[in-house]
VMD Tcl script that draws the C-alpha trace (Angstrom):
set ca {
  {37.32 -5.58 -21.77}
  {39.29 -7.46 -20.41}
  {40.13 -4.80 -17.62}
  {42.54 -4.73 -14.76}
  {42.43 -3.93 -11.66}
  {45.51 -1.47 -12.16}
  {42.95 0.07 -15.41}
  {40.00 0.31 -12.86}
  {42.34 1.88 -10.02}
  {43.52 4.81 -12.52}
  {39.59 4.94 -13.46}
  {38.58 5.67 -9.98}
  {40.95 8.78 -9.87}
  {40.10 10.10 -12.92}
  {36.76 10.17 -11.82}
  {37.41 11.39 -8.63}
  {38.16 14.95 -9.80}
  {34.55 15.18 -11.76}
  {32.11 13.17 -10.19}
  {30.40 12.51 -6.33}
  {31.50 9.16 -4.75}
  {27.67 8.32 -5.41}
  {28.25 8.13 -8.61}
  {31.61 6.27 -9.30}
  {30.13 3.42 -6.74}
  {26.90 3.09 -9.68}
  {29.31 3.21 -12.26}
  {31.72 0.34 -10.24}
  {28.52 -1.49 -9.90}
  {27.33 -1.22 -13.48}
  {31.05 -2.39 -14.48}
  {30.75 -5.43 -12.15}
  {27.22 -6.43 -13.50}
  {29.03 -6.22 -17.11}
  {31.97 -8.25 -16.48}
  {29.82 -10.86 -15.08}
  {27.04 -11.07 -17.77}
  {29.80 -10.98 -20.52}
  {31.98 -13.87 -18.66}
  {34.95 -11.38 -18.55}
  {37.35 -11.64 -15.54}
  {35.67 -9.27 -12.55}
  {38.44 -7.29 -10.86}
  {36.26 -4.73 -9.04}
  {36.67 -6.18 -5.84}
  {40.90 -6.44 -6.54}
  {42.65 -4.89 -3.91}
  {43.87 -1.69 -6.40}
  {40.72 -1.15 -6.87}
  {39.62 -1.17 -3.31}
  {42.05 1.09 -1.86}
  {41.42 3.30 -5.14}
  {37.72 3.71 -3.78}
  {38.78 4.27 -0.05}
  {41.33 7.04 -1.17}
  {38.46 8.75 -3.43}
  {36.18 8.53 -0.08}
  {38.64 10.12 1.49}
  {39.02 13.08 -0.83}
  {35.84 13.48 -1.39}
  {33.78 11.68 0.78}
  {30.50 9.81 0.96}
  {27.71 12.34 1.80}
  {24.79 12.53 -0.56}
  {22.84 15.76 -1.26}
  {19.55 15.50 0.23}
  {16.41 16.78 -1.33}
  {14.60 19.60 0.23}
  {11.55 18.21 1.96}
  {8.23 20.00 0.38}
  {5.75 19.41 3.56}
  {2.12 20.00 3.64}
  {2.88 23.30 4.72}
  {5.05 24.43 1.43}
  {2.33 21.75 -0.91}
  {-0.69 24.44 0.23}
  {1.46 27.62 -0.45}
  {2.61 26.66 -4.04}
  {-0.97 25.27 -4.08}
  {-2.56 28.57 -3.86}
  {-0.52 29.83 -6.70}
  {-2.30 27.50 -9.56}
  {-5.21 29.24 -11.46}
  {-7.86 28.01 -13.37}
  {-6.00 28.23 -16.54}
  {-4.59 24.55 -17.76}
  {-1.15 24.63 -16.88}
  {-2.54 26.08 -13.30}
  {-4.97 23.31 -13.31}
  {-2.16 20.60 -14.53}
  {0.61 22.16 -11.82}
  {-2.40 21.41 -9.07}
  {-2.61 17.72 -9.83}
  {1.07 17.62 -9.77}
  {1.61 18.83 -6.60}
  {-1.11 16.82 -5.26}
  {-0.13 13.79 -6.82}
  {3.40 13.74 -5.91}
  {2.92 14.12 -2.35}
  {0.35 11.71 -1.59}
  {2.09 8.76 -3.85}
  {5.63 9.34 -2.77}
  {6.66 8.11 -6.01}
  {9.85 9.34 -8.08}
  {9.43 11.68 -10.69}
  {9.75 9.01 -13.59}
  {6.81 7.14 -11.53}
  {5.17 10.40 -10.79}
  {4.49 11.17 -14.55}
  {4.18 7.72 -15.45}
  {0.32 7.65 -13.56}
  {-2.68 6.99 -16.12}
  {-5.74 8.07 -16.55}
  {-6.99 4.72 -16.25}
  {-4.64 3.97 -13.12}
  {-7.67 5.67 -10.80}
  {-9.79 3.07 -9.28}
  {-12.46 3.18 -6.81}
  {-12.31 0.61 -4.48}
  {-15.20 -1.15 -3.20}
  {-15.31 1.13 0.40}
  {-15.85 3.84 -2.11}
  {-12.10 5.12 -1.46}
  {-9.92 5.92 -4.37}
  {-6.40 4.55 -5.58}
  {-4.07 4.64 -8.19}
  {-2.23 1.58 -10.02}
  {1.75 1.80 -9.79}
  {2.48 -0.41 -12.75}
  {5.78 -0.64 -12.02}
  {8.81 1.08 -10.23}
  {12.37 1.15 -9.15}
  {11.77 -1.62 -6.67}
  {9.54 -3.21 -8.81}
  {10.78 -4.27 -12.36}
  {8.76 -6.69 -13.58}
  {5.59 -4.60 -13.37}
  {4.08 -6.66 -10.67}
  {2.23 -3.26 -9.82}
  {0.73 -2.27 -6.27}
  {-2.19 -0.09 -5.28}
  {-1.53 3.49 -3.65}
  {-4.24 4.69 -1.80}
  {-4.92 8.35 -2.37}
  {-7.08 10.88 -0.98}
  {-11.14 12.15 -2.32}
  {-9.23 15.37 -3.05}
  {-6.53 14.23 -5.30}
  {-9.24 11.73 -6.92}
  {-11.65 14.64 -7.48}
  {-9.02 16.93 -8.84}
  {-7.90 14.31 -11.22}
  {-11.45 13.42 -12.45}
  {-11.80 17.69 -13.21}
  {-8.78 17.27 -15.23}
  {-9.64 14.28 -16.89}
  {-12.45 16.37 -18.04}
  {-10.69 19.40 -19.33}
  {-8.18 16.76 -21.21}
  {-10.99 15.32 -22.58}
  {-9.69 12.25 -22.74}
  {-10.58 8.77 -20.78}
  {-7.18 7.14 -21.27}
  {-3.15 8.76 -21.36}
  {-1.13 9.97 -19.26}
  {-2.24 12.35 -16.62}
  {0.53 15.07 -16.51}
  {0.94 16.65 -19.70}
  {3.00 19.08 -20.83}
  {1.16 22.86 -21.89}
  {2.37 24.77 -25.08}
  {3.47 28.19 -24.97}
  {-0.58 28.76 -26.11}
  {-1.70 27.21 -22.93}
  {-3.45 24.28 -24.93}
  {-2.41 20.48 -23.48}
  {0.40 18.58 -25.13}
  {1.59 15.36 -24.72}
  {3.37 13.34 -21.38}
  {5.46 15.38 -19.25}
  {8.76 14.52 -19.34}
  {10.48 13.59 -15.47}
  {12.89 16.65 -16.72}
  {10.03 19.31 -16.73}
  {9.03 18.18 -13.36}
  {11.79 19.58 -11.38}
  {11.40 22.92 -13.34}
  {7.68 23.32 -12.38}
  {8.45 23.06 -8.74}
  {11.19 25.22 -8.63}
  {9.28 27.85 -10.70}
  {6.56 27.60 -7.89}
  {8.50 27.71 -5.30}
  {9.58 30.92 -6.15}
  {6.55 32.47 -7.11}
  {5.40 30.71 -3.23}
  {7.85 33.15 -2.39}
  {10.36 30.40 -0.86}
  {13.41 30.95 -2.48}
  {15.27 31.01 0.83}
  {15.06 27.36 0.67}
  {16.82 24.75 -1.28}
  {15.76 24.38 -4.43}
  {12.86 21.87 -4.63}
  {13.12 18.58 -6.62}
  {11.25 15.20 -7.65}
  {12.50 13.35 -4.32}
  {11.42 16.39 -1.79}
  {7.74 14.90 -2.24}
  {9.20 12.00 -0.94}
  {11.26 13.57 1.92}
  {8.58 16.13 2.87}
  {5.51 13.84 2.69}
  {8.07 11.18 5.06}
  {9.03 14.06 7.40}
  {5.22 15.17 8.17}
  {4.04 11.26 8.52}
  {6.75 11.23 10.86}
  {5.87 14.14 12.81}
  {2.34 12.79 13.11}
  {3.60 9.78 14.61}
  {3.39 7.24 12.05}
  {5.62 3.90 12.82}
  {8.64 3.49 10.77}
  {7.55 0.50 9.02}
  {4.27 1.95 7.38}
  {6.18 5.41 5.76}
  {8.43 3.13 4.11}
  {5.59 1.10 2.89}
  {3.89 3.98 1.99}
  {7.45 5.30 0.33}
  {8.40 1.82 -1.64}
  {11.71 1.44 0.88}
  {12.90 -2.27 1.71}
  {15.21 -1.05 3.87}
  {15.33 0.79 7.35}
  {18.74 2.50 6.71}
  {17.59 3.98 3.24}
  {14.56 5.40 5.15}
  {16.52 6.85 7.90}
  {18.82 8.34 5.10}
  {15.91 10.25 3.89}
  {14.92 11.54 7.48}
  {18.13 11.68 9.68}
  {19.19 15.12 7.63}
  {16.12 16.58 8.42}
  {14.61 15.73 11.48}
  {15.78 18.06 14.44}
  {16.69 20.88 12.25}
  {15.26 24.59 11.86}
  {13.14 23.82 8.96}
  {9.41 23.85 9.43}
  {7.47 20.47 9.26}
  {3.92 20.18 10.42}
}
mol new
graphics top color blue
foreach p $ca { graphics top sphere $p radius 0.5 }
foreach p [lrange $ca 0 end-1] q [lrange $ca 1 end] { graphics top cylinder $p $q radius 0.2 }
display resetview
């Protein structure tokens, strides 16, 4: 700082050989934030820089990786796989969890104990304190099911705790550690997966909750507008991202 754009062009290239498109635009948008905050002259949008970005979508194009969609279908076979022991226990409330919030992993483990509430229909929800979408904590209400409630309320139990975070991590002993880490999540899943006996699919991650749990409200006929209010997406064309991969291929949604 101070950069040019001629700086930022040759940045764009070197990046070009290492990273996804994806993540040189964050970067370019990170950069453009900084300039700005710091009152430093903003050439991102210089025309170097410009056609620097349309030659690296050129080589390497704009298409995203999209997660593998874990359906209800998939959620009951790696369901079936959790014991009684804690981390079986712990893995059940996962699954659960994740599909019926549609949250990110960061959001997914971020869920309290004390973020169940029972509403007065007698219905259960969870608090989102806050989210991608929603820095400033304003929080929002996700209705959940009696099933995920009652499975969290066993756990609670065998925690013994009334307040903390609900996923934990278990020790090599099986005994209950502290908050699992967004890291550990994707691990779990995959390590299900294959014991589910689905390793011919794409490896599962945090977002296929999202994708899967999207896919079958779509199949069941749910309007556009409540899946991404059920999802946290302001925006039609980041929904359809999620879906368009997805819908009318081989792969099984119920």
């Amino acid at each position: 700082i101070p950069a040019t754009a001629e700086r930022l062009a040759l940045y764009v290239e070197e990046m070009s050989t290492k990273y996804k498109s994806a993540t040189i635009r964050r970067r370019f948008n990170s950069l453009s934030s900084l300039f700005y905050l710091t009152r430093n002259p903003n050439p991102v949008r210089d025309p170097e820089v410009t056609l620097a970005m349309k030659r690296m979508h050129r080589q390497i194009g704009r298409a995203q990786k999209q997660a593998s969609p874990l359906t209800m279908k998939y959620l009951e076979q790696m369901k079936r796989k959790c014991g009684n022991t804690n981390r079986g226990m712990r893995d059940k409330v996962l699954l659960q969890l994740g599909y019926e919030t549609m949250r990110r992993r960061s959001e997914i483990c971020s869920f309290k104990f004390e973020d169940l509430q029972q509403m007065p229909n007698g219905k259960y929800s969870l608090l989102l304190r806050q989210s991608k979408t929603d820095q400033y904590a304003q929080g929002r209400l996700i209705p959940i099911s009696d099933t995920l409630a009652n499975l969290i309320l066993k756990w609670q139990n065998k925690v013994g705790t009334k307040e903390g975070y609900i996923l934990r991590s278990i020790r090599k002993d099986g005994t209950i550690g502290d908050q699992l880490s967004s890291a550990s999540l994707c691990n779990i899943l995959v390590d299900l997966q294959y014991r589910s006996r689905l390793r011919h699919l794409p490896n599962f991650s945090g977002h296929s909750f999202r994708v899967g749990a999207a896919l079958d409200l779509l199949e069941r006929g749910v309007p556009l507008e409540k899946i991404m209010l059920r999802g946290g997406w302001g925006a039609k064309s980041t929904t359809l991202k999620y879906l368009a991969s997805w819908v009318g291929s081989d792969i099984e949604v119920i």
